[in-house]
C-alpha positions as CSV (number, residue, x, y, z in Angstrom):
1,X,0.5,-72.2,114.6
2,X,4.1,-73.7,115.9
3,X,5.1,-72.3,119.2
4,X,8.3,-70.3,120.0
5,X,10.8,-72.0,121.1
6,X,11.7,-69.7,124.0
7,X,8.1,-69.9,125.5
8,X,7.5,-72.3,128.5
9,X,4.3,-74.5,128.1
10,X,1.6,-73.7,131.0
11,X,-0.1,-77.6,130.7
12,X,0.7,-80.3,129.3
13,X,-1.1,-80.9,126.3
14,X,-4.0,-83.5,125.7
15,X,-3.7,-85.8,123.4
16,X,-5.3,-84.8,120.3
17,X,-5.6,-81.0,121.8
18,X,-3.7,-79.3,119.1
19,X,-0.7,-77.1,119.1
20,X,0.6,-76.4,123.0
21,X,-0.1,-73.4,125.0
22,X,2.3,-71.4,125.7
23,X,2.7,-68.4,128.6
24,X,2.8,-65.7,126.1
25,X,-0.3,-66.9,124.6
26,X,-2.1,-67.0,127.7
27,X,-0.2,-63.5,128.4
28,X,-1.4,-62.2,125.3
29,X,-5.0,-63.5,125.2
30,X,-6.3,-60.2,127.2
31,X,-4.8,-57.8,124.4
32,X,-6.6,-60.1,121.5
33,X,-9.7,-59.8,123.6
34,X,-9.7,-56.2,124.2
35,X,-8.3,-55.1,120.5
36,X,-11.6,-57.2,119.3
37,X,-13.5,-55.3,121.9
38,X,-12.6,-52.1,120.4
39,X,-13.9,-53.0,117.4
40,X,-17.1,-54.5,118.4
41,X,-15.7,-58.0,116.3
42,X,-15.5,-56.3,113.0
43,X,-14.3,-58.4,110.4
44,X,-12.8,-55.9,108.5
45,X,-11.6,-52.8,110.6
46,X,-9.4,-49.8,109.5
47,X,-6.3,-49.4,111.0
48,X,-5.3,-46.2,111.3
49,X,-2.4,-44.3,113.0
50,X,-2.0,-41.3,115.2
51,X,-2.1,-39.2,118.7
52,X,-4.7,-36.8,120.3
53,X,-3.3,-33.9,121.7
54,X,-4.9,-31.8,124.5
55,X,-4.1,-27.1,124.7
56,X,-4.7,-25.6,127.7
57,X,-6.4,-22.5,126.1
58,X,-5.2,-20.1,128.9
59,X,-1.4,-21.0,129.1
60,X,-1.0,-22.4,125.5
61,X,0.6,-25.7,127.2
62,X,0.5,-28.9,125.0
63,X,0.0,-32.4,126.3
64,X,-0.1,-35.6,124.8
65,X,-3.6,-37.8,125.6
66,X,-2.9,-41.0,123.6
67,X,-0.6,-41.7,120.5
68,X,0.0,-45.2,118.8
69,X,3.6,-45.6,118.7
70,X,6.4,-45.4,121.3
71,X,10.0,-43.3,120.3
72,X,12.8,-45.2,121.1
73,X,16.5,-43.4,120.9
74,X,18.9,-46.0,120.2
75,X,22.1,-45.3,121.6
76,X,24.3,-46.1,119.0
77,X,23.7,-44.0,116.6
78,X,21.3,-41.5,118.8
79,X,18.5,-42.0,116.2
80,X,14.8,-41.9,117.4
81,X,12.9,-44.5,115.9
82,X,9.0,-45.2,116.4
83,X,7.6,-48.2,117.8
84,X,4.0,-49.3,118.2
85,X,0.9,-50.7,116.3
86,X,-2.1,-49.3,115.0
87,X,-5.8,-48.8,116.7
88,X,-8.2,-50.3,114.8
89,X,-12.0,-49.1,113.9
90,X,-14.9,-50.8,113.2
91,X,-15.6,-50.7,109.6
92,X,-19.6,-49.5,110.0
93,X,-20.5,-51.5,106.8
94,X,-24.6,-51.9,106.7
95,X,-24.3,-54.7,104.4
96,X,-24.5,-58.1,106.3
97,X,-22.4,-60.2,103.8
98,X,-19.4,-57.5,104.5
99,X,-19.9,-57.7,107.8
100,X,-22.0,-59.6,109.8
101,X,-20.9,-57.4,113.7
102,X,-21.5,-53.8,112.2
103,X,-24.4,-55.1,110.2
104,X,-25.7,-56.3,113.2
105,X,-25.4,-52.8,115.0
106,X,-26.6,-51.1,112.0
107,X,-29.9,-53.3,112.2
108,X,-30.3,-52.4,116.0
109,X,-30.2,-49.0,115.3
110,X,-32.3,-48.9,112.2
111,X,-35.3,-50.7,113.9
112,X,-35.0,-48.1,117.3
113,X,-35.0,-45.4,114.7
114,X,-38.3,-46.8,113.2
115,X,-40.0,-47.6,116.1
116,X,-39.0,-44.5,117.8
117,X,-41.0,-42.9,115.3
118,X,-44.1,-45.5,115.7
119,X,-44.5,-45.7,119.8
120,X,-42.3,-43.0,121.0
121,X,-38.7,-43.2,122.7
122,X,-35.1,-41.8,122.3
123,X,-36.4,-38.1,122.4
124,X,-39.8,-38.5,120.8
125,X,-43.0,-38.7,123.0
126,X,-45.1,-41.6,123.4
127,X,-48.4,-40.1,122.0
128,X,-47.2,-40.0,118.5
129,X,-48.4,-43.9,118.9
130,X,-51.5,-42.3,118.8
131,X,-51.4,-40.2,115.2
132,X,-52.7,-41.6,112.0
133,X,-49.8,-44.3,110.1
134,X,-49.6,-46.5,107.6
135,X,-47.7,-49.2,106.1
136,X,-46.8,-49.1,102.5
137,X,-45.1,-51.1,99.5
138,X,-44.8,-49.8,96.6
139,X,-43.4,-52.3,94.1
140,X,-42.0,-52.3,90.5
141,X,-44.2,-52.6,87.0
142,X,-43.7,-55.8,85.1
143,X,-41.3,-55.9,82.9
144,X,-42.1,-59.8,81.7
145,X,-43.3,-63.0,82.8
146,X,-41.2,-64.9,85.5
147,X,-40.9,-67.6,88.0
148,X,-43.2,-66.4,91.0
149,X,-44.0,-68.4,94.5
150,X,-48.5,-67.7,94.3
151,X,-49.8,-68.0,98.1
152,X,-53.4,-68.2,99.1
153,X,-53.9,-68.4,102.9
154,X,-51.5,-71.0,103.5
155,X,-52.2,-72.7,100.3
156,X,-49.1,-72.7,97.0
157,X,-50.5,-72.2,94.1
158,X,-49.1,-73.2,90.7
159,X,-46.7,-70.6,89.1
160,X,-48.5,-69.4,86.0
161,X,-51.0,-71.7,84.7
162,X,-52.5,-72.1,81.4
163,X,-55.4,-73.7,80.6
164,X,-55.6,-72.1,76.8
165,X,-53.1,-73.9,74.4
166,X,-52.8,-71.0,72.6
167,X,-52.0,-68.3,74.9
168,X,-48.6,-71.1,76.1
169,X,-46.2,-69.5,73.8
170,X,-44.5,-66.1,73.2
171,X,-43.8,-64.8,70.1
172,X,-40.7,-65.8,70.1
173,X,-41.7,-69.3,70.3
174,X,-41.4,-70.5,74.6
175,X,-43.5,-72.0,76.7
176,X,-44.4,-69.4,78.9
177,X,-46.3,-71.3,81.2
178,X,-45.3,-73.1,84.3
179,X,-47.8,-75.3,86.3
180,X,-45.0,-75.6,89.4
181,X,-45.4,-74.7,93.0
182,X,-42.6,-73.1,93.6
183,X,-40.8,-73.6,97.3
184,X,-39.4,-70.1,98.9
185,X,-35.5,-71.9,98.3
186,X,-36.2,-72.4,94.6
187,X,-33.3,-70.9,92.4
188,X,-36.0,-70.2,89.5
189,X,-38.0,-67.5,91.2
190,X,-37.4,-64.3,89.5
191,X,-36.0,-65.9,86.6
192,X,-37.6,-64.9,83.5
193,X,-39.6,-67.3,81.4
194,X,-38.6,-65.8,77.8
195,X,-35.1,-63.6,78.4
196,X,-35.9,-62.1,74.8
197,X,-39.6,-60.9,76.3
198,X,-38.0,-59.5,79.3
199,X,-37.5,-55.7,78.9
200,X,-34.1,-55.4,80.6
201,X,-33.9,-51.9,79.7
202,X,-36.8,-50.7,81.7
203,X,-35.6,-52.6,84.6
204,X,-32.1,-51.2,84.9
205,X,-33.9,-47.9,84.3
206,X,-36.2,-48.6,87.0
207,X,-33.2,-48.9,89.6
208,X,-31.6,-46.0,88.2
209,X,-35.1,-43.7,88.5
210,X,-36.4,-45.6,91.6
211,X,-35.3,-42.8,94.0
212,X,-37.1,-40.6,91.5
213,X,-39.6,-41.9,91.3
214,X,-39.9,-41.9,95.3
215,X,-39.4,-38.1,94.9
216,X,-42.1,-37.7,93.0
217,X,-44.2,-40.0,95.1
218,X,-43.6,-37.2,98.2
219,X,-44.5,-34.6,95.9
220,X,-48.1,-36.0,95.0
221,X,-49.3,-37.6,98.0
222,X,-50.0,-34.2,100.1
223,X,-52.2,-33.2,96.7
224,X,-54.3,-36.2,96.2
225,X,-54.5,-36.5,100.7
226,X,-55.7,-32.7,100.0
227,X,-58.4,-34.0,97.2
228,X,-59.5,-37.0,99.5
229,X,-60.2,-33.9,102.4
230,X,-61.8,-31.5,100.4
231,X,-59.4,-28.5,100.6
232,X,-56.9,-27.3,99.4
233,X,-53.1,-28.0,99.0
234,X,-52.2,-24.6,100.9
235,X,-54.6,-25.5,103.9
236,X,-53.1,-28.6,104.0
237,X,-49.4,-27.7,104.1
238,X,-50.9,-25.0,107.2
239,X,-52.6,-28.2,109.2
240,X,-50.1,-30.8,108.8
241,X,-46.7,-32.6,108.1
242,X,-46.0,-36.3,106.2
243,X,-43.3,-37.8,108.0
244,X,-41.9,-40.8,106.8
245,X,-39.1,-43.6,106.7
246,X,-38.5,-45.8,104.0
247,X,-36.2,-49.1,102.7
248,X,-35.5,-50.9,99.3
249,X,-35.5,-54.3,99.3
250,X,-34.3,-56.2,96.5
251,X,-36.7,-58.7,94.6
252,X,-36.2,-62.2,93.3
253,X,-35.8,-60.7,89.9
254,X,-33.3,-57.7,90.5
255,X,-35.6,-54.7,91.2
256,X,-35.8,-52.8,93.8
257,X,-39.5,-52.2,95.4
258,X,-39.9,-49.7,99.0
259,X,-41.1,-50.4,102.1
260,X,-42.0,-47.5,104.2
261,X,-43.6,-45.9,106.8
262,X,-46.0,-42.7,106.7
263,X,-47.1,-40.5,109.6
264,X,-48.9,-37.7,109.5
265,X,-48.1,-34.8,112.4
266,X,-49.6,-31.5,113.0
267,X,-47.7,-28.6,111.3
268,X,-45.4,-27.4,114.1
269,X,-41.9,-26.0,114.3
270,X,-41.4,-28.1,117.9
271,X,-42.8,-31.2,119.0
272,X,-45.0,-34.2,118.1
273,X,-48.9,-33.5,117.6
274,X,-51.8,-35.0,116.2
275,X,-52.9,-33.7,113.1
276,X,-56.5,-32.5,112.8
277,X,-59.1,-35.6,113.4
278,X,-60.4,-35.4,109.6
279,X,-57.1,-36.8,108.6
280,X,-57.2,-40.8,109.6
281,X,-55.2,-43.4,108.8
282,X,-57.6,-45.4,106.1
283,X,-57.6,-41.4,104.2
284,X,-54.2,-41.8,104.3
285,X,-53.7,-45.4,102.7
286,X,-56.1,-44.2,100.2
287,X,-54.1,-40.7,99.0
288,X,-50.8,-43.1,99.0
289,X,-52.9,-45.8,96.5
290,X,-54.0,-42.9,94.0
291,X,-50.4,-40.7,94.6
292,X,-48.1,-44.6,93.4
293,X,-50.5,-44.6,90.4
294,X,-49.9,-41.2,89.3
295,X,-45.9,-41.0,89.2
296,X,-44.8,-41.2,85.9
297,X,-41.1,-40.4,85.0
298,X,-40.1,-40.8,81.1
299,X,-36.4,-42.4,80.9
300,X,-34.1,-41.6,78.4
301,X,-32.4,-44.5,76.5
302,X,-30.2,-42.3,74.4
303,X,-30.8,-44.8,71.4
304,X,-34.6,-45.2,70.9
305,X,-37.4,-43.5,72.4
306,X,-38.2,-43.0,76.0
307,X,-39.1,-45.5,78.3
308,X,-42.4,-44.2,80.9
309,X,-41.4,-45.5,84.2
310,X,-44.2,-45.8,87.8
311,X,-44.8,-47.7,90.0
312,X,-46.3,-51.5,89.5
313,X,-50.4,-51.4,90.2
314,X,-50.0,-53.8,93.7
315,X,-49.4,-51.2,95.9
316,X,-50.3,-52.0,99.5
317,X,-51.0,-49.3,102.0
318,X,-52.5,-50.9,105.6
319,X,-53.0,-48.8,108.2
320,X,-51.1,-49.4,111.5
321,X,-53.2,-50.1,114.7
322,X,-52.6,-51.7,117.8
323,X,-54.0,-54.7,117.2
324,X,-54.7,-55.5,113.4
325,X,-53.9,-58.8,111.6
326,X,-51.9,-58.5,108.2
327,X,-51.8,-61.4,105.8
328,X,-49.8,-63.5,107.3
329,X,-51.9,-64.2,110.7
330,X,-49.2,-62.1,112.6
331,X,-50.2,-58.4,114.1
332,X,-49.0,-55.8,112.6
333,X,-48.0,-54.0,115.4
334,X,-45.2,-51.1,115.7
335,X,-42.4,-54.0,116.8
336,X,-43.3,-56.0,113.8
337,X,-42.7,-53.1,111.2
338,X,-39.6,-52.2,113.0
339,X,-38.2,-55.5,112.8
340,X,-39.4,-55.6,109.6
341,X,-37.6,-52.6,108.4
342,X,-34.6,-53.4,110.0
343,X,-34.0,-56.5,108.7
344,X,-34.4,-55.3,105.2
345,X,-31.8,-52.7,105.8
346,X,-29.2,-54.2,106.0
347,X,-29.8,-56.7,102.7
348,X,-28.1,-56.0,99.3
349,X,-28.6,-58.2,96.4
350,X,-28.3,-62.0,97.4
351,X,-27.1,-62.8,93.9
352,X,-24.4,-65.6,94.2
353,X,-21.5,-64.4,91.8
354,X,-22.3,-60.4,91.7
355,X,-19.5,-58.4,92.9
356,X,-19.2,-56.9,95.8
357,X,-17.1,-53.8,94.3
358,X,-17.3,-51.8,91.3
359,X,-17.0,-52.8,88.0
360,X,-14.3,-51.2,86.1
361,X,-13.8,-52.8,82.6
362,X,-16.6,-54.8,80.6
363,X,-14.1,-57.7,80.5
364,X,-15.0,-57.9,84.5
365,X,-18.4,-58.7,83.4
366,X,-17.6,-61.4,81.1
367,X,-15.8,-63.0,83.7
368,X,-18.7,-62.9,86.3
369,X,-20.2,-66.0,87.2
370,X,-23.8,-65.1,88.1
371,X,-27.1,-66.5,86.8
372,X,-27.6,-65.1,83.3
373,X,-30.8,-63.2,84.0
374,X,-28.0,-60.7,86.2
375,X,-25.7,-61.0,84.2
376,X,-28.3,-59.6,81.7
377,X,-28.9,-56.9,83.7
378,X,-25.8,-56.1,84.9
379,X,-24.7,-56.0,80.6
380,X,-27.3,-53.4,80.0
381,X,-26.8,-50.6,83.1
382,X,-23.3,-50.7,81.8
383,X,-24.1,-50.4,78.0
384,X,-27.1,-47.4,79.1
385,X,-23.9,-46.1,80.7
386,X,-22.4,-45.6,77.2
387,X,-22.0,-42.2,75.5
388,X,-24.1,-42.7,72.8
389,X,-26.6,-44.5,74.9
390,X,-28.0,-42.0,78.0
391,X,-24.4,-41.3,79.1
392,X,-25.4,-41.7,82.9
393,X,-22.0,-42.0,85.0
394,X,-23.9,-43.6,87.7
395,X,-25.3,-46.4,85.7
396,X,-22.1,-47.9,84.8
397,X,-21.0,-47.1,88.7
398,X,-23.7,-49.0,89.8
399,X,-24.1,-51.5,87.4
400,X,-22.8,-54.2,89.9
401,X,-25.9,-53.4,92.0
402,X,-28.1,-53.8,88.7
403,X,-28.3,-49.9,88.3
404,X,-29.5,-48.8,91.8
405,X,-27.6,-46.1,93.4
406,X,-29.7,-45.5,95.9
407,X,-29.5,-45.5,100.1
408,X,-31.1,-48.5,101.3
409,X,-32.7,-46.4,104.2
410,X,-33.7,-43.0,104.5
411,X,-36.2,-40.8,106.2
412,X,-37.7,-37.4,106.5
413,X,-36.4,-35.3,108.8
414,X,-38.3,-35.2,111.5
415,X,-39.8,-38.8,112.1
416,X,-37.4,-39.7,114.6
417,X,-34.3,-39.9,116.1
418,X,-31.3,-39.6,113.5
419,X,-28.7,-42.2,113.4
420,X,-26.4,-39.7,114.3
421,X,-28.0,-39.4,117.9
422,X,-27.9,-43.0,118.4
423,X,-24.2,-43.2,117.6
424,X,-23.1,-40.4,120.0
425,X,-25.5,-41.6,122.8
426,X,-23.9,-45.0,122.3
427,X,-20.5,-43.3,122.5
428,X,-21.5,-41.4,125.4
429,X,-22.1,-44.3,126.9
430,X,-19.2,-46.2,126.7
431,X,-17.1,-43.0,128.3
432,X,-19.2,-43.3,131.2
433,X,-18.4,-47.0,131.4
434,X,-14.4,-46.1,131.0
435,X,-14.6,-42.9,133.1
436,X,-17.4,-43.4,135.5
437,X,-15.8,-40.5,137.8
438,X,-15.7,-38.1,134.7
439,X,-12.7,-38.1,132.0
440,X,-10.1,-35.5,133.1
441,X,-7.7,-34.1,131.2
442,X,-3.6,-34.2,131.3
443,X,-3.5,-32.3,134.4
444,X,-5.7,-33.7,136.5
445,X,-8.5,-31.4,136.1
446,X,-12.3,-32.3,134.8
447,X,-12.3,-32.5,131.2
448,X,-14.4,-29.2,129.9
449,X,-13.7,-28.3,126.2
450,X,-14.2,-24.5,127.3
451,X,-10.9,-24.3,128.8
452,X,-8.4,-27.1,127.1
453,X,-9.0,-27.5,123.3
454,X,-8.2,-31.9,122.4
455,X,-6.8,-32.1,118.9
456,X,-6.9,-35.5,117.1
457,X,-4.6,-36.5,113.9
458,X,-5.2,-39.5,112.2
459,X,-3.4,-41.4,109.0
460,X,-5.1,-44.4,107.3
461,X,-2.8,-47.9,107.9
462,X,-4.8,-50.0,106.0
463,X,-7.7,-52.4,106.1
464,X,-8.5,-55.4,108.1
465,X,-6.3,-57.1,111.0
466,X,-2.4,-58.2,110.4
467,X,-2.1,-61.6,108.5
468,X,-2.4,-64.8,110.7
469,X,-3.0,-62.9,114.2
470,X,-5.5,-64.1,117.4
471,X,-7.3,-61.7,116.5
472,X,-8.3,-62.1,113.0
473,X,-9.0,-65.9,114.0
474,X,-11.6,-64.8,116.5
475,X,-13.0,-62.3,114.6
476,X,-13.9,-64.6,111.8
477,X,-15.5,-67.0,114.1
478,X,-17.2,-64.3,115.5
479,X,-18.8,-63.3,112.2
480,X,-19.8,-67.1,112.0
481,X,-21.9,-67.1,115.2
482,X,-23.5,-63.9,113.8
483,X,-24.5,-64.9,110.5
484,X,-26.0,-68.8,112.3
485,X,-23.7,-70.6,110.9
């Protein structure tokens, strides 16, 4: 960036230092710092113009509060003209390839909303650490054989083995076996073995009917948890409540499987309680095993039969202690599932080459230049999208994110704290910091809403920061040191 030539160096430079600083530089340097302060480093904010406006509600008086431009009267001509630049917002995308900062916050605030939920905190009492809870995935059917990574204890096992020289080949002719241990950075994992054996059809289906199929899942659990007690559905509902949270995680191979978390509380309009001591934890994992089995949803394809969608048959439902060990040799503690869950929700697909937007035209997916099993996929939610196919608006929405539509994280309504709550309290929070004598309003007094009414207006500006600023600089590196890199 060349200096102007009206500004004054501060230093001499050192040699090899780069471009000189200059007094406005070093003038403007606290604006740059407080503009990406504002914005908690976003890398791509909204700009966005306007003025708050404060009404005494006994007297009617107006008064301005804040408003983004200056007016100017130039004497000349006696015109009033408008000078100023606009406030930018943090963008609050959960996805961390968009944005690594508000990703970043996002994650925070998904794992205090889960372990809220788990040990207590942000409004929820500690003893709901004590009521039953479990752990569960629920995971897609097969829909063909592909690349997998096979562990044992600490041991890799080879992919799919074959020790029978006639079961090597499909009917179409491939060697469907593969004697490789695959390492976790392989680019084959998830990769089909035969594309013509792979039933893409049921696998864009199965993203499009996932949160369906979740649904469902809801609906059955409380009937087979009331089987496994020996009473009945109504005496159940009377006792007891199944709170839960839940996140989709994308798989090597483009389907979507859930993680979640499932609590049961006593049936009260107020409060966290225990539900009755018949109803433990390993009942629980059970009734989730036998309710995952039992969903069925039959998908239309608009040119053949139906396909019958569930979930796959590894379903895995532990029950959360204080002190078990899961799999891996770490505990699976309340912190563990929380990070856990966090860090899942803010993933998307990893896919190098899918688009980040919409796709609008198929000659955007000719163009894409993705590994061919998502291209694949991506081909058929967009031709199920079709009118003489199921004529599903959402597929072909959604047929960037291999046909699921979905929220990434959502939970029943009383689990926990709401996302909501955490944004105000953080909000809250920063007042205090800015005011920590109390805001007051235009004329002098306490701010109370009861007696002067604020009024905001806002217009959208645009997105991201202005070309070739400070700012934009540092917020890029900023997203750097976020992402590790």
């Amino acid at each position: 960036m060349t200096p102007r030539g009206a500004a004054a160096p501060i230093a001499p430079e050192p040699p090899g230092s780069g471009p000189v600083a200059t007094a406005d530089d070093a003038i403007s340097f606290p604006a740059w710092e407080r503009e990406l302060t504002s914005t908690g480093t976003c890398s791509h904010p909204i700009r966005v113009h306007g003025r708050i406006d404060a009404i005494d509600l006994a007297t009617g008086e107006t008064a301005p509060v804040f408003k983004t431009w200056t007016e100017i009267t130039i004497p000349q001509t006696g015109d009033t003209v408008r000078i100023g630049e606009p406030v930018h917002v943090p963008c609050g995308n959960r996805r961390e390839t968009a944005c690594p900062s508000c990703s970043q916050v996002y994650k925070r605030d998904a794992r205090q909303l889960v372990r809220a939920g788990l040990t207590g905190g942000k409004g929820v009492p500690e003893s709901v650490a004590t009521h039953p809870c479990v752990f569960a995935t629920l995971t897609a059917p097969s829909f063909g054989p592909v690349h997998s990574r096979r562990v044992r204890g600490k041991t890799v096992l080879p992919c799919r083995p074959r020790r029978d020289g006639k079961d090597r080949r499909c009917p179409h002719g491939r060697d469907i076996s593969c004697p490789t241990r695959h390492v976790e950075a392989d680019p084959r994992l998830g990769r089909p073995l035969c594309c013509d054996c792979y039933d893409y059809q049921a696998a864009v289906l199965f993203n499009r009917h996932a949160g369906d199929l979740w649904r469902r899942f809801t609906t059955y659990l409380p009937r087979h948890l009331a089987r496994l007690a020996g009473i009945t559905g109504k005496q159940l509902r009377a006792e007891l409540r199944i709170r839960f949270v839940k996140v989709a995680e994308y798989q090597a191979r483009g389907v979507v499987h859930y993680h979640a978390v499932i609590r049961l509380d006593a049936n009260a309009k107020t409060g966290y309680y225990p539900p009755p001591a018949r109803y433990s934890a390993a009942l629980l994992a059970d009734a989730i095993a036998l309710a995952a089995k039992a969903v069925r949803l039959d998908a239309p394809t608009g040119r053949g039969p139906r396909i019958r969608l569930g979930f796959g048959r590894q379903v895995d439902a532990r029950p959360i202690w204080r002190d078990p060990v899961a799999a891996s040799g770490q505990p699976l503690d309340a912190g563990a599932v929380a990070n856990y869950i966090a860090k899942y929700a803010t993933k998307s697909t990893s896919v190098p080459g899918l688009p980040a937007a919409r796709i609008r035209h198929p000659g955007d997916i000719a163009a894409l230049r993705c590994p061919a099993h998502h291209k694949r996929m991506v081909t058929s939610a967009w031709d199920l999208g079709a009118r003489d196919a199921t004529a599903d608006p959402r597929l072909r929405l959604w047929s960037h994110m291999l046909g699921y539509g979905g929220h990434f994280l959502t939970k029943s309504r009383r689990y926990s704290v709401t996302f909501g709550q955490l944004r105000r309290a953080r909000a809250e929070h920063r007042r205090l910091e800015r005011y920590p004598d109390g805001e007051r309003d235009p004329w002098g007094r306490p701010l109370d809403e009861r007696v002067v009414l604020v009024l905001a207006h806002w217009t959208y500006a645009g997105t991201g920061y202005r070309p070739r600023t400070p700012a934009a600089e540092l917020a890029l590196v900023s997203a750097d040191m976020a992402r590790g890199d």
